[in-house]
Biopython code that builds the backbone (N, CA, C, O; Angstrom):
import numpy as np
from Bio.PDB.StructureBuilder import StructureBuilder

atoms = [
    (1, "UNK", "N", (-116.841, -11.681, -12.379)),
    (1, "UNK", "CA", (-115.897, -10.671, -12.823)),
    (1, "UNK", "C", (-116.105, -9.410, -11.964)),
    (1, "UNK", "O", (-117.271, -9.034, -11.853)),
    (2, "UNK", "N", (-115.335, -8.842, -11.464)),
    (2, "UNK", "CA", (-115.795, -7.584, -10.751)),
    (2, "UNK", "C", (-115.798, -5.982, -11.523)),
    (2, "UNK", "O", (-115.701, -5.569, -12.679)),
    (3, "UNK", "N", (-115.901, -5.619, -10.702)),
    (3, "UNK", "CA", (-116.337, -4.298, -11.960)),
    (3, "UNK", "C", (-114.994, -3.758, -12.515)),
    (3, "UNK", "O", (-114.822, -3.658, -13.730)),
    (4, "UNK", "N", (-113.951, -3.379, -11.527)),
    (4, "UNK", "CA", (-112.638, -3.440, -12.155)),
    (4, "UNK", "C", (-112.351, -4.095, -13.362)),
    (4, "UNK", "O", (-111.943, -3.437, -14.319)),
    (5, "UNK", "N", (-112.499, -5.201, -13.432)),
    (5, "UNK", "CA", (-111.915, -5.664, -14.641)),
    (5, "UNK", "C", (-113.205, -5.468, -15.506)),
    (5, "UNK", "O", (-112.868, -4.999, -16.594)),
    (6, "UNK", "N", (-114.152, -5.597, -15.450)),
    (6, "UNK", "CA", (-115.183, -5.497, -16.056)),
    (6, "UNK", "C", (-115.246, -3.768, -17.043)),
    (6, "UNK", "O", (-115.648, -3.646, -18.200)),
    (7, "UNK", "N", (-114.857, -2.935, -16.373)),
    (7, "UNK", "CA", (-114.165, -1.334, -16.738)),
    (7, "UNK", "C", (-113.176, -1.565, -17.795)),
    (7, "UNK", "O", (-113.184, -1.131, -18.947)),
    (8, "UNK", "N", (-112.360, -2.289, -17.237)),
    (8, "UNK", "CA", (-111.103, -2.803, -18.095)),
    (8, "UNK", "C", (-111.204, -2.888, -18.998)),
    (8, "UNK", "O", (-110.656, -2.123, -19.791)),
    (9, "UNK", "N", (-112.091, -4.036, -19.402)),
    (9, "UNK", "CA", (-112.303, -4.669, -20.307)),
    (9, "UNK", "C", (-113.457, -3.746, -21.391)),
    (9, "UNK", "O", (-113.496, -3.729, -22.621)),
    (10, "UNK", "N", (-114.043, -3.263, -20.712)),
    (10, "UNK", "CA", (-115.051, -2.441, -21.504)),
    (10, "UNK", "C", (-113.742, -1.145, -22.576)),
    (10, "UNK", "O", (-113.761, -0.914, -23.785)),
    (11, "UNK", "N", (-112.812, -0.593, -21.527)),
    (11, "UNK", "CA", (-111.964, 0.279, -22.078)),
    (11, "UNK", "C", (-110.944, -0.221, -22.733)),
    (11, "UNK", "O", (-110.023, 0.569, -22.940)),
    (12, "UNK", "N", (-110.822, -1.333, -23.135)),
    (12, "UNK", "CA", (-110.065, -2.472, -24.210)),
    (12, "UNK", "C", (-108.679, -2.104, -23.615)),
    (12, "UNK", "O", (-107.859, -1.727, -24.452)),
    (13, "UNK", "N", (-108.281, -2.143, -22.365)),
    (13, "UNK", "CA", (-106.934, -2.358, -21.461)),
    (13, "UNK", "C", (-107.297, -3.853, -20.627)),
    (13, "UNK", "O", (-108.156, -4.734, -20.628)),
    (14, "UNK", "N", (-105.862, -3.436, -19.840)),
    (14, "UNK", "CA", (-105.828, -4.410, -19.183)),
    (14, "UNK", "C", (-104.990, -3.938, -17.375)),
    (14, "UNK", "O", (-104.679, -2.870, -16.848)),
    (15, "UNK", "N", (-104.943, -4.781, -17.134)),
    (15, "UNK", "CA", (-104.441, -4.273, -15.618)),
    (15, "UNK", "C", (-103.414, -3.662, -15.517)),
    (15, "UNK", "O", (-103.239, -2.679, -14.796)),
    (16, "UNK", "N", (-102.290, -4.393, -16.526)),
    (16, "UNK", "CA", (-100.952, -4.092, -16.358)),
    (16, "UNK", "C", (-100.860, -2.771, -16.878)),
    (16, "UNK", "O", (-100.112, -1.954, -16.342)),
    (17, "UNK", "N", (-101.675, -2.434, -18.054)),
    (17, "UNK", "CA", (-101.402, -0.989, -18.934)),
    (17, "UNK", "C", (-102.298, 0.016, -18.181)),
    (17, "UNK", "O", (-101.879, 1.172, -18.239)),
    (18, "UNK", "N", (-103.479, -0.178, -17.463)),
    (18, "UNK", "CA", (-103.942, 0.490, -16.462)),
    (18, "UNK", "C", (-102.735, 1.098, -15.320)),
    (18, "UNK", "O", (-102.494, 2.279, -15.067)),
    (19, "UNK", "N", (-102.277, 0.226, -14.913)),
    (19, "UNK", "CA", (-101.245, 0.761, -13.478)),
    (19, "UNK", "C", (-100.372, 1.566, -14.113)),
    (19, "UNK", "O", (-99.933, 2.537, -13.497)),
    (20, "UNK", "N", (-99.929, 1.298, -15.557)),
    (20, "UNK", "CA", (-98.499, 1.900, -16.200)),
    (20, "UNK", "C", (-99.426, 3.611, -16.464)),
    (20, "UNK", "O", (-98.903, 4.688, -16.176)),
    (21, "UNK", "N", (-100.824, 3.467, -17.049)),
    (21, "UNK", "CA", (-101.308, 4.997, -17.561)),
    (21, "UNK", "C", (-101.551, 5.510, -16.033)),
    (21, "UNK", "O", (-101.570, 6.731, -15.879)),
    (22, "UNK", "N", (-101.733, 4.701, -14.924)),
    (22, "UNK", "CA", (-102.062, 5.148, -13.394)),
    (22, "UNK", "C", (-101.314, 5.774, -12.379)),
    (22, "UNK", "O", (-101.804, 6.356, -11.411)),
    (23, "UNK", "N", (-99.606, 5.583, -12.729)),
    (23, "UNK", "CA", (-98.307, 5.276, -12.412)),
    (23, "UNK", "C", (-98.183, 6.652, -13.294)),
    (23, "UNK", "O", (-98.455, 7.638, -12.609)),
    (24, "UNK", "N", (-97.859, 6.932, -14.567)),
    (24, "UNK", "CA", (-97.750, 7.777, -15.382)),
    (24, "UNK", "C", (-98.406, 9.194, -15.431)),
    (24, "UNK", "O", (-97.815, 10.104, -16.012)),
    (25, "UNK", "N", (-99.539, 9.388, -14.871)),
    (25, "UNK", "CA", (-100.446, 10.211, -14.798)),
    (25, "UNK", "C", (-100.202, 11.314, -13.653)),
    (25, "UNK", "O", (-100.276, 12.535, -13.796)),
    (26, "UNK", "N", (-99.801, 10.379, -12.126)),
    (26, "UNK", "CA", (-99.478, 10.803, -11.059)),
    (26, "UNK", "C", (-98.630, 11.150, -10.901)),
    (26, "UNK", "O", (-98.448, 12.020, -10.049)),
    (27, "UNK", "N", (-97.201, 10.408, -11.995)),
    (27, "UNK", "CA", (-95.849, 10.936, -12.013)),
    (27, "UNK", "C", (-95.759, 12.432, -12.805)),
    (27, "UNK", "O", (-95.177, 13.409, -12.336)),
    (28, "UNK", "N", (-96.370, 12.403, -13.937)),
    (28, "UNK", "CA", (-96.599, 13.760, -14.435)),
    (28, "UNK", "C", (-97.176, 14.889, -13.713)),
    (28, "UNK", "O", (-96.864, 16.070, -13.872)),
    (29, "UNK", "N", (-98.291, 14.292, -12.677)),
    (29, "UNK", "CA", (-98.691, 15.521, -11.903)),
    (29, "UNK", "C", (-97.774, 15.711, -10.594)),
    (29, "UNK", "O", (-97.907, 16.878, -10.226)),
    (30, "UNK", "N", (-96.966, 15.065, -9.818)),
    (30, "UNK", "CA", (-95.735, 15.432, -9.086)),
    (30, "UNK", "C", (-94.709, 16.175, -9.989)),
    (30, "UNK", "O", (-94.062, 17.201, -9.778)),
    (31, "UNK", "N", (-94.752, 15.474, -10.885)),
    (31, "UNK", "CA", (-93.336, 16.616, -11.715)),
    (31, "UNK", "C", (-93.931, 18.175, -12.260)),
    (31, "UNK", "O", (-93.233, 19.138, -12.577)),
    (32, "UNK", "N", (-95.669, 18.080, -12.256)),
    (32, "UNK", "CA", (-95.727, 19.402, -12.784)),
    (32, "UNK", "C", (-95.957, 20.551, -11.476)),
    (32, "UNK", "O", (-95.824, 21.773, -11.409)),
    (33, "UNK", "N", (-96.349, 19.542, -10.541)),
    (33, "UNK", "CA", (-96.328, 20.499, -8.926)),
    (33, "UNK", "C", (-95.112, 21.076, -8.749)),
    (33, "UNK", "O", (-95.144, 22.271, -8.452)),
    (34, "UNK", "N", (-93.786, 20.433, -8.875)),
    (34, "UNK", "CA", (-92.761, 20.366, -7.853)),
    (34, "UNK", "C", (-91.971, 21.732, -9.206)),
    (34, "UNK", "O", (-91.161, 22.559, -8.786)),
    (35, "UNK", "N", (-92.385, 21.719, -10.716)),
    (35, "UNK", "CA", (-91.740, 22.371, -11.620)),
    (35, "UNK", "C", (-92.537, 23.706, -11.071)),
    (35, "UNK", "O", (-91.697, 24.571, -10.821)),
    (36, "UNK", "N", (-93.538, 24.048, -10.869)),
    (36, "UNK", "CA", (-94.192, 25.229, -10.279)),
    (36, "UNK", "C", (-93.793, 25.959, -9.069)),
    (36, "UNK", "O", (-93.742, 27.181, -8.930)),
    (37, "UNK", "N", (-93.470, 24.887, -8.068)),
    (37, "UNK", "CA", (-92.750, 25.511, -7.343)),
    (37, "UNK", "C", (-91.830, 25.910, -7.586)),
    (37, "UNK", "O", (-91.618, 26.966, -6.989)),
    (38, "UNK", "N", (-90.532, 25.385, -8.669)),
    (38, "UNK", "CA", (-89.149, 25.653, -8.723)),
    (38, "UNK", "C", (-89.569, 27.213, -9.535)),
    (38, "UNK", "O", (-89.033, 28.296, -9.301)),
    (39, "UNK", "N", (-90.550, 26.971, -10.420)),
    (39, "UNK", "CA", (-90.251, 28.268, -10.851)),
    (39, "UNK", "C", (-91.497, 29.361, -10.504)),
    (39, "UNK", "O", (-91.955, 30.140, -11.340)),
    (40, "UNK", "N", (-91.894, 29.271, -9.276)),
    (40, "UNK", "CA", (-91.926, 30.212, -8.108)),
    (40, "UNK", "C", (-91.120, 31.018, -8.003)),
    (40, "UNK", "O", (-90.989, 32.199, -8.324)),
    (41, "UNK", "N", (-90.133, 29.713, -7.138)),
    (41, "UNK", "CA", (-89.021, 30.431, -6.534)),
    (41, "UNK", "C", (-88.001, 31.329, -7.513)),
    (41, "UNK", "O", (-87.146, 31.991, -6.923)),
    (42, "UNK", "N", (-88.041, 31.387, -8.906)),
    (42, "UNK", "CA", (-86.747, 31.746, -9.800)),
    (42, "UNK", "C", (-88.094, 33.078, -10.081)),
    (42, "UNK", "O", (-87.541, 34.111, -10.460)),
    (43, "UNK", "N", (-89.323, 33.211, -9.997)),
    (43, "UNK", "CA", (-89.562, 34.625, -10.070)),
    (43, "UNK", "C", (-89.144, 35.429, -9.251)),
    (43, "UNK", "O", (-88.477, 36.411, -9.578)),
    (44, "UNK", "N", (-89.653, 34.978, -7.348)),
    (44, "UNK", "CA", (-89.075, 35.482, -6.549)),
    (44, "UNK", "C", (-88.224, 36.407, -6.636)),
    (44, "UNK", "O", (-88.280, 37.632, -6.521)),
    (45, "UNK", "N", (-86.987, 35.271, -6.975)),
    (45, "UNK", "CA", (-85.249, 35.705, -6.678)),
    (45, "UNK", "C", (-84.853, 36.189, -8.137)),
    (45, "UNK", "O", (-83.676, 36.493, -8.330)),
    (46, "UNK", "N", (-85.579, 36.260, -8.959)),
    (46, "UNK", "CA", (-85.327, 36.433, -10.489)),
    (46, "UNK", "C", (-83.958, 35.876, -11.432)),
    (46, "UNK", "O", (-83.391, 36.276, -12.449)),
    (47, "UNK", "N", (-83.789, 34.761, -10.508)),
    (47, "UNK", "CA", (-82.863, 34.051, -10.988)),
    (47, "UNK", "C", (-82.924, 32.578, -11.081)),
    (47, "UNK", "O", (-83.760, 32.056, -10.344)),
    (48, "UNK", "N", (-82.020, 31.572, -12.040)),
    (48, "UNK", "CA", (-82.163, 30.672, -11.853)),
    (48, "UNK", "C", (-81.549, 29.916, -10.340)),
    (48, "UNK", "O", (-80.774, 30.548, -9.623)),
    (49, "UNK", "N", (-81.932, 28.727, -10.038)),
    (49, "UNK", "CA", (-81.603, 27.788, -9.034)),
    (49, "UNK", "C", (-80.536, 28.092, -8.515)),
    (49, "UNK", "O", (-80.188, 28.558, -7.430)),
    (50, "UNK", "N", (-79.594, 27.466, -10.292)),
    (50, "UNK", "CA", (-77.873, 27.637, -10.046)),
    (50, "UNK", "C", (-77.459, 28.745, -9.299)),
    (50, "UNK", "O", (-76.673, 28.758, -8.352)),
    (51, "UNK", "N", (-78.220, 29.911, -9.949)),
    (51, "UNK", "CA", (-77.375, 31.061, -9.800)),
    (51, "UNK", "C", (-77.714, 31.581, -8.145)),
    (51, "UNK", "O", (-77.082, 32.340, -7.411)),
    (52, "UNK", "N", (-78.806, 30.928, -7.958)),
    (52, "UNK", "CA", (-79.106, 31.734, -6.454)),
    (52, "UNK", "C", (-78.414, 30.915, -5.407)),
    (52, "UNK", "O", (-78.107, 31.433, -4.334)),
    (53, "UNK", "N", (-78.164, 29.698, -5.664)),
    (53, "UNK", "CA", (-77.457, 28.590, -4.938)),
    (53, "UNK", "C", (-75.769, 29.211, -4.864)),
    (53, "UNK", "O", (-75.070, 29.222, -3.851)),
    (54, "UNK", "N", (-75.330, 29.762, -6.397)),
    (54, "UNK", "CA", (-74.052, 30.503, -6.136)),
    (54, "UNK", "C", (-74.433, 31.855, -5.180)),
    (54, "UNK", "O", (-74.061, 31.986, -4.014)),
    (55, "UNK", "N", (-74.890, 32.396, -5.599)),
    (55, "UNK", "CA", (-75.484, 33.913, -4.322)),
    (55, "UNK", "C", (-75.451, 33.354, -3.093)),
    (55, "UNK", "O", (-74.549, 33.606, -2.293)),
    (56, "UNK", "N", (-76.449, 32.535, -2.839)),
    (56, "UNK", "CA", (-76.081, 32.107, -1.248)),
    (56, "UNK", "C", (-74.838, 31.663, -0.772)),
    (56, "UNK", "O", (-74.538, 32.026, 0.366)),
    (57, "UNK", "N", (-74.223, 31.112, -1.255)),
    (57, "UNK", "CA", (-72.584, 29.946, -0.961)),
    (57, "UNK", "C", (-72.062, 31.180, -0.748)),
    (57, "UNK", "O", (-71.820, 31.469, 0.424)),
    (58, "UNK", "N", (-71.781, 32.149, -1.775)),
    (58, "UNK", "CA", (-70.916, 33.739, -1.371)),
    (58, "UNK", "C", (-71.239, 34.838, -0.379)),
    (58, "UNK", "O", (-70.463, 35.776, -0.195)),
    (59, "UNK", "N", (-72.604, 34.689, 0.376)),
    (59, "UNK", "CA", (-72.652, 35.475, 1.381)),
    (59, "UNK", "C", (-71.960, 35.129, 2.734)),
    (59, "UNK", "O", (-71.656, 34.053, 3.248)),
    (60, "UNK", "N", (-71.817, 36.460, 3.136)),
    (60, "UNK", "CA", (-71.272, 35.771, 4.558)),
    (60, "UNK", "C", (-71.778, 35.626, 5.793)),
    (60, "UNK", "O", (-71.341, 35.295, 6.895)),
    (61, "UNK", "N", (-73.376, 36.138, 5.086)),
    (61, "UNK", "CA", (-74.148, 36.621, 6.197)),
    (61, "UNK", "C", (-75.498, 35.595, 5.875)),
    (61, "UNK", "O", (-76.133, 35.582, 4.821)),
    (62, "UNK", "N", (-75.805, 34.548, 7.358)),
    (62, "UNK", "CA", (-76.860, 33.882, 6.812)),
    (62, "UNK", "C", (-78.429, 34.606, 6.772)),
    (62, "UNK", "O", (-78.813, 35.235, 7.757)),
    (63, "UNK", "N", (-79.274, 34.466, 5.588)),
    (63, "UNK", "CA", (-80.372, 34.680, 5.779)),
    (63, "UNK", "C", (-81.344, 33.780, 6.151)),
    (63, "UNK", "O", (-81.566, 33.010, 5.217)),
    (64, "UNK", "N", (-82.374, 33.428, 7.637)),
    (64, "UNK", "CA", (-82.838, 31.893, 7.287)),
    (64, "UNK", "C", (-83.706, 31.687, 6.210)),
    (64, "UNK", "O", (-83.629, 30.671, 5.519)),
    (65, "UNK", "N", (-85.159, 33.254, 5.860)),
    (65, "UNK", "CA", (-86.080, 32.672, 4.801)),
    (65, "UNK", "C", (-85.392, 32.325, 3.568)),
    (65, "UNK", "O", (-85.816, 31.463, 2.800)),
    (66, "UNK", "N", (-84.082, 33.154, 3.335)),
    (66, "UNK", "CA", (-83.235, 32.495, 1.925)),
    (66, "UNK", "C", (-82.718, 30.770, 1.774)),
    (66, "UNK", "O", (-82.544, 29.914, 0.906)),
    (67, "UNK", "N", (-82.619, 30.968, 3.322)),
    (67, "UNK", "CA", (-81.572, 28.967, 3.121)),
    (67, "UNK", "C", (-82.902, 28.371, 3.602)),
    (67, "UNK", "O", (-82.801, 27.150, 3.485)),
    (68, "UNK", "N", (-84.243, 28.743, 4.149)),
    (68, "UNK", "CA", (-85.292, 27.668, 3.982)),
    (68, "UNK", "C", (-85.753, 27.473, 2.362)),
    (68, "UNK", "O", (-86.078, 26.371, 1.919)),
    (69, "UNK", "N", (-85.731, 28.789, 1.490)),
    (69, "UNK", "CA", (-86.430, 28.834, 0.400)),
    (69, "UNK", "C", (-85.079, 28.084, -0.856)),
    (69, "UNK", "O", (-85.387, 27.565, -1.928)),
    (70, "UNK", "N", (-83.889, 28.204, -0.423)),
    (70, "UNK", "CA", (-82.968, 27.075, -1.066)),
    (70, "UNK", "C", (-83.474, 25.603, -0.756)),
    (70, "UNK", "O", (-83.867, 24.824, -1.625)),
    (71, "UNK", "N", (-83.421, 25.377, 0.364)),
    (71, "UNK", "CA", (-83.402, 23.801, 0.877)),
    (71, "UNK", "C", (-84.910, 23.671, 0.293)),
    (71, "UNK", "O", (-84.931, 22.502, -0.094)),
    (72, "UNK", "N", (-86.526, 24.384, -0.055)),
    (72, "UNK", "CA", (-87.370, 24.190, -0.874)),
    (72, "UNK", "C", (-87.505, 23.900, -2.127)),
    (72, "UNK", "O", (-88.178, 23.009, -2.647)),
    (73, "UNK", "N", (-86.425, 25.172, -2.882)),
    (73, "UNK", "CA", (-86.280, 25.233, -4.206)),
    (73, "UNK", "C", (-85.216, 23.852, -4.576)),
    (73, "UNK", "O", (-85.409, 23.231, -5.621)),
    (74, "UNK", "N", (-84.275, 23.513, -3.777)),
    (74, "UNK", "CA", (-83.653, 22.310, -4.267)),
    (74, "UNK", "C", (-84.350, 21.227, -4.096)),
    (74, "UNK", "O", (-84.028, 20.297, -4.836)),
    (75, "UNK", "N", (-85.348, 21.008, -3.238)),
    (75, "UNK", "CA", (-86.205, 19.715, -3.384)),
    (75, "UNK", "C", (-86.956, 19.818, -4.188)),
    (75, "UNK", "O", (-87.328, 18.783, -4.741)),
    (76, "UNK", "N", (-87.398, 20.841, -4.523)),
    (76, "UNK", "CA", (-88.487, 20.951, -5.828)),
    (76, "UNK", "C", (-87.463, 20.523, -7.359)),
    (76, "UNK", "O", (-87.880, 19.539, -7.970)),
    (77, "UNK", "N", (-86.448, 21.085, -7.827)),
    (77, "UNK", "CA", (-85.576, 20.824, -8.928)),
    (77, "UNK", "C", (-84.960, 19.197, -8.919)),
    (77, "UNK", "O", (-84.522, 18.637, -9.924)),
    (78, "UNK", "N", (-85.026, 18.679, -7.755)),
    (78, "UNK", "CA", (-84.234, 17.257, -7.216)),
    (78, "UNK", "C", (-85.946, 16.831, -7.729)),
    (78, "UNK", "O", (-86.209, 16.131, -8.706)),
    (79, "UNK", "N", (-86.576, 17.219, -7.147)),
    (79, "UNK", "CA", (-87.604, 16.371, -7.180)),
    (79, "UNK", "C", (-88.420, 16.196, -8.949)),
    (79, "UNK", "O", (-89.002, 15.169, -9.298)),
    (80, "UNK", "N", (-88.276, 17.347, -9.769)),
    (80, "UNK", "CA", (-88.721, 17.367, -10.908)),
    (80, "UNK", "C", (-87.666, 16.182, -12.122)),
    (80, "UNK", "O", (-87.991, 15.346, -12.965)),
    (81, "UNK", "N", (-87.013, 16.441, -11.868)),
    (81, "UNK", "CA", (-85.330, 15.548, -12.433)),
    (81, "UNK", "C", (-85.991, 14.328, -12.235)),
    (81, "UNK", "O", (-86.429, 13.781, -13.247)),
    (82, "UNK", "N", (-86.242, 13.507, -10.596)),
    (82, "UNK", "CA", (-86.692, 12.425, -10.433)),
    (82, "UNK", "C", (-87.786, 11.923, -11.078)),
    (82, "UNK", "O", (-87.680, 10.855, -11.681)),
    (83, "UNK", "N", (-89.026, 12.638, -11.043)),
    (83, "UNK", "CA", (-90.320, 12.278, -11.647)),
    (83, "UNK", "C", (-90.288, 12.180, -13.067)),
    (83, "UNK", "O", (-91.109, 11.444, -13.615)),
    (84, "UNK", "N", (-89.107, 13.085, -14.028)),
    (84, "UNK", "CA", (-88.946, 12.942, -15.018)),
    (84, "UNK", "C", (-88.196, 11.805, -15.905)),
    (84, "UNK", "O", (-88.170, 11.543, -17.108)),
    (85, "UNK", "N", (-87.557, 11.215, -14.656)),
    (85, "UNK", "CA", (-86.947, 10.072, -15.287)),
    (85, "UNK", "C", (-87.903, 8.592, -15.084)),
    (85, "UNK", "O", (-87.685, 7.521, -15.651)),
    (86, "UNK", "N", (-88.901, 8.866, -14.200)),
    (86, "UNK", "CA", (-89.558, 7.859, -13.658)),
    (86, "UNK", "C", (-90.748, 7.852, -14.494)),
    (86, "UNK", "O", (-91.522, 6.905, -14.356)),
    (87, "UNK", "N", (-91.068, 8.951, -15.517)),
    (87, "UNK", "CA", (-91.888, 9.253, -16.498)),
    (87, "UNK", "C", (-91.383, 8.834, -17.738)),
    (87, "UNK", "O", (-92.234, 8.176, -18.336)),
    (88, "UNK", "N", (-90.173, 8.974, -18.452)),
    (88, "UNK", "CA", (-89.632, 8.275, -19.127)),
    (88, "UNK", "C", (-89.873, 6.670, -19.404)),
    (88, "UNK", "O", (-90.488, 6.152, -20.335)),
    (89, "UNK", "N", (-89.167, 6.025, -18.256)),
    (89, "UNK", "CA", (-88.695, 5.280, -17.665)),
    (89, "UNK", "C", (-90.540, 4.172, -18.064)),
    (89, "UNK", "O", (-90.710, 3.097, -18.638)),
    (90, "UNK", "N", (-91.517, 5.139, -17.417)),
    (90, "UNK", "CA", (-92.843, 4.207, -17.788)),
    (90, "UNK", "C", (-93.065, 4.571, -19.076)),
    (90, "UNK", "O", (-93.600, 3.558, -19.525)),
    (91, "UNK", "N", (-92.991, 5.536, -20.171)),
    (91, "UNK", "CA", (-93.285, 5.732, -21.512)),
    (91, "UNK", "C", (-92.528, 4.647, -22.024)),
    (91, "UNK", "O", (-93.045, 4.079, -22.986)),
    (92, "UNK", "N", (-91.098, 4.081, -21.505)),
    (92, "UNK", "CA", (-90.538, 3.037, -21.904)),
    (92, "UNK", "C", (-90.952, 1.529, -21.922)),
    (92, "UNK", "O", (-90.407, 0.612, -22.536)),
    (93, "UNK", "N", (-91.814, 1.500, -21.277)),
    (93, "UNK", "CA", (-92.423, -0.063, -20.882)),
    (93, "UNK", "C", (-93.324, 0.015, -21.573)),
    (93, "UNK", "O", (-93.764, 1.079, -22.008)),
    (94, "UNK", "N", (-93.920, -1.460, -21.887)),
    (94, "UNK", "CA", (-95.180, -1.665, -21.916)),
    (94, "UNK", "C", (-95.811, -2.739, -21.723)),
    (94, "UNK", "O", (-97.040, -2.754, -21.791)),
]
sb = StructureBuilder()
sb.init_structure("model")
sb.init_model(0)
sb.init_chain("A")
sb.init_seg("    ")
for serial, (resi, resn, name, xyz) in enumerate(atoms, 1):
    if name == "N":
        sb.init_residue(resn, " ", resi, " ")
    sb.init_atom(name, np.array(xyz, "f"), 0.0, 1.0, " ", f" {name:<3s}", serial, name[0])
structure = sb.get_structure()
């Protein structure tokens, strides 16, 4: 038996519910990174996402640290959405 399962077994799991709490754990800590950043950025700009995403679309004048810190702040909000459904998604299985 190797020690892996031997762990396993001592912690009354099994492989499959191991990968799902292993899978689950990591997904929660990407979604709580990527939520920190988003709301970084909404102290920053003291606004939400939406609203700074409308602010930018209406200028006529580009700023780049503003449209790098959009194209950040939208991967961070894209990215929290994702991890949250993929967190679900394993609370759903078992």
């Amino acid at each position: 038996m190797s020690v892996v399962s031997t762990v396993l077994k001592d912690l009354r799991t099994n492989e499959k519910e191991a990968s799902r709490e292993y899978a689950l754990l990591h997904a929660s800590q990407k979604a709580a990174e990527l939520a920190q950043q988003s709301e970084s950025f909404q102290k920053k700009y003291q606004m939400s996402f939406e609203d700074f995403e409308k602010r930018l679309r209406s200028q006529d004048k580009e700023i780049f640290e503003e449209e790098d810190d959009y194209l950040a702040w939208q991967f961070a909000v894209e990215g929290v959405a994702y991890w949250r459904e993929k967190i679900e998604q394993l609370k759903s299985t078992s």
